[in-house]
C-alpha positions in Angstrom: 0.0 0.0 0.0 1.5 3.2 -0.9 1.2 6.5 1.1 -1.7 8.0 -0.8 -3.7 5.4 0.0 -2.6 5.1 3.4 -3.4 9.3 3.4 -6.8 8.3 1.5 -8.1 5.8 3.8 -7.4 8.4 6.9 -9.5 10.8 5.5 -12.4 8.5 5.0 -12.1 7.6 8.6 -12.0 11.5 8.9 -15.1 11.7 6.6 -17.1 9.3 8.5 -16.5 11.1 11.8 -17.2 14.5 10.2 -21.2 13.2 9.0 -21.6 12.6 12.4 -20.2 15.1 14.5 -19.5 18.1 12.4 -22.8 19.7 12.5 -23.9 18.3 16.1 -20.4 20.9 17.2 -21.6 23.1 15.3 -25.0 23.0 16.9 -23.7 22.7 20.1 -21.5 26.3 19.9 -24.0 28.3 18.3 -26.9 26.9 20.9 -24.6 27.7 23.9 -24.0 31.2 22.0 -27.7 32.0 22.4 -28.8 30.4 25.3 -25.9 32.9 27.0 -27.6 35.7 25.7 -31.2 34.5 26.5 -30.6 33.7 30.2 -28.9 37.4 30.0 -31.9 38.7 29.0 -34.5 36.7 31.0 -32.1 37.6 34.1 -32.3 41.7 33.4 -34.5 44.4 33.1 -35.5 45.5 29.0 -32.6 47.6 27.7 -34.6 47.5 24.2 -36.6 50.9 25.0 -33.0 52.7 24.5 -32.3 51.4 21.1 -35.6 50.8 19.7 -35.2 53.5 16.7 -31.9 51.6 15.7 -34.4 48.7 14.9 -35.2 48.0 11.4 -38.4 47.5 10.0 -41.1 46.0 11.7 -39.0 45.2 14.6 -39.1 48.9 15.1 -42.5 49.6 15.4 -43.8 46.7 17.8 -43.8 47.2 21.6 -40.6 46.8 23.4 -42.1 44.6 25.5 -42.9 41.9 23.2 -39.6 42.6 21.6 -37.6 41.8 24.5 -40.0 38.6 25.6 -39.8 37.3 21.7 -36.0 37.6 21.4 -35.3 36.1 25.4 -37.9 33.3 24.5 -36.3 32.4 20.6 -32.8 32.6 22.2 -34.2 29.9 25.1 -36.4 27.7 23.5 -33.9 28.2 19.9 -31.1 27.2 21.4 -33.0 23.8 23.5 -34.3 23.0 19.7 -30.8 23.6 18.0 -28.7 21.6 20.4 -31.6 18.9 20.1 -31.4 19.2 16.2 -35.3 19.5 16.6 -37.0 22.0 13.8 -33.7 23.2 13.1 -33.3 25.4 9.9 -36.4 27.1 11.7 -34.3 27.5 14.4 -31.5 28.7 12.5 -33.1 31.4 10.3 -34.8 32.8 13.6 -31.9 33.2 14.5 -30.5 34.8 11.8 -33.5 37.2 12.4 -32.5 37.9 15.8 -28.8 38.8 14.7 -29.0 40.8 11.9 -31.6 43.3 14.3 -28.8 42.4 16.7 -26.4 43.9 14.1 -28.3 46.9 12.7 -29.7 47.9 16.4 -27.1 47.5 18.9 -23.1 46.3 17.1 -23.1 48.0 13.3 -22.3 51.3 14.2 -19.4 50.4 16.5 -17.3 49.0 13.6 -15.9 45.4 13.2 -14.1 44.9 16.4 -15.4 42.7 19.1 -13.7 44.6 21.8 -16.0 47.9 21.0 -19.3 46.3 20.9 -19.0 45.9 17.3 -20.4 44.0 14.5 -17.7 40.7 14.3 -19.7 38.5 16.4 -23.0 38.8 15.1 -21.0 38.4 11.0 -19.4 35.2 12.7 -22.7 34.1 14.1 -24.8 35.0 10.1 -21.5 32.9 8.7 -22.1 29.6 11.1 -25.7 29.7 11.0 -25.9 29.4 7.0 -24.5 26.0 6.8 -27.3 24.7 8.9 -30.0 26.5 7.0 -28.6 25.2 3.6 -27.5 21.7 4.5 -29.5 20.8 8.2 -28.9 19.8 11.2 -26.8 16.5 10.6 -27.2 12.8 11.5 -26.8 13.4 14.8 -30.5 15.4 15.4 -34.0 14.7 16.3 -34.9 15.6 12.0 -32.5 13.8 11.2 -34.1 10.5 13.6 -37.8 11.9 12.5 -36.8 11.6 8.4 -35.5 8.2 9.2 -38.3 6.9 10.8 -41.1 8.4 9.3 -39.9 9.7 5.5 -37.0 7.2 4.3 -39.1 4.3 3.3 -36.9 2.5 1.3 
């Protein structure tokens, strides 16, 4: 057996891993991401009545209130159904929702750097969420278990 096979046969192990546990990591980072932010907010008082101009478009017009309850509860309950892989591209593109008011509202205007409040996080956050939208949550999910049992029928 040569090298490049020897190389070749690694990566296929490497492959085989990656189906798995590649998107469950994934999952796992970006749930703990929001569920930090969600227990923030459940734990304080509504800071949304300062920066409710800054919000685009209909976010802007509906009660701070609901505002603040929506985005603790989607951060909560999203980040339970993400690390679960349960309704996940729903979960995912609310949560791209959530960051790009996060973005226009609160980081944009404080430039790219993380250390000013600015708009790097919520861009690394868009980037890491797309993957799930456009290729789901993995094998390692409740869809993934619920299109086995119920939708494969071969």
């Amino acid at each position: 057996m040569n090298i490049i096979n020897m190389v070749s046969k690694n990566f296929d192990g490497l492959d085989n891993v990656g189906r798995y546990l590649s998107m469950l990591i994934l999952r796992f980072f970006i749930a703990f991401e929001f569920w930090e932010s969600g227990v923030s907010k459940f734990n304080n008082e509504n800071w949304f009545t300062s920066i409710q101009d800054d919000f685009p478009f209909p976010f802007s017009v509906i009660p701070t209130e609901i505002s603040w309850f929506i985005s603790t509860w989607t951060e909560l309950a999203g980040a339970i159904a993400l690390a679960l892989g349960l309704a996940t591209r729903f979960t995912a593109v609310s949560f791209i929702i959530l960051d790009i008011v996060a973005w226009t509202a609160v980081h944009g205007e404080h430039g790219y750097n993380v250390c000013s409040n600015g708009f790097k996080l919520p861009l690394i956050y868009l980037f890491m969420l797309m993957p799930i939208v456009f290729s789901g949550p993995g094998k390692v999910s409740v869809d993934a278990w619920i299109k086995r049992r119920f939708f494969d029928h071969r």
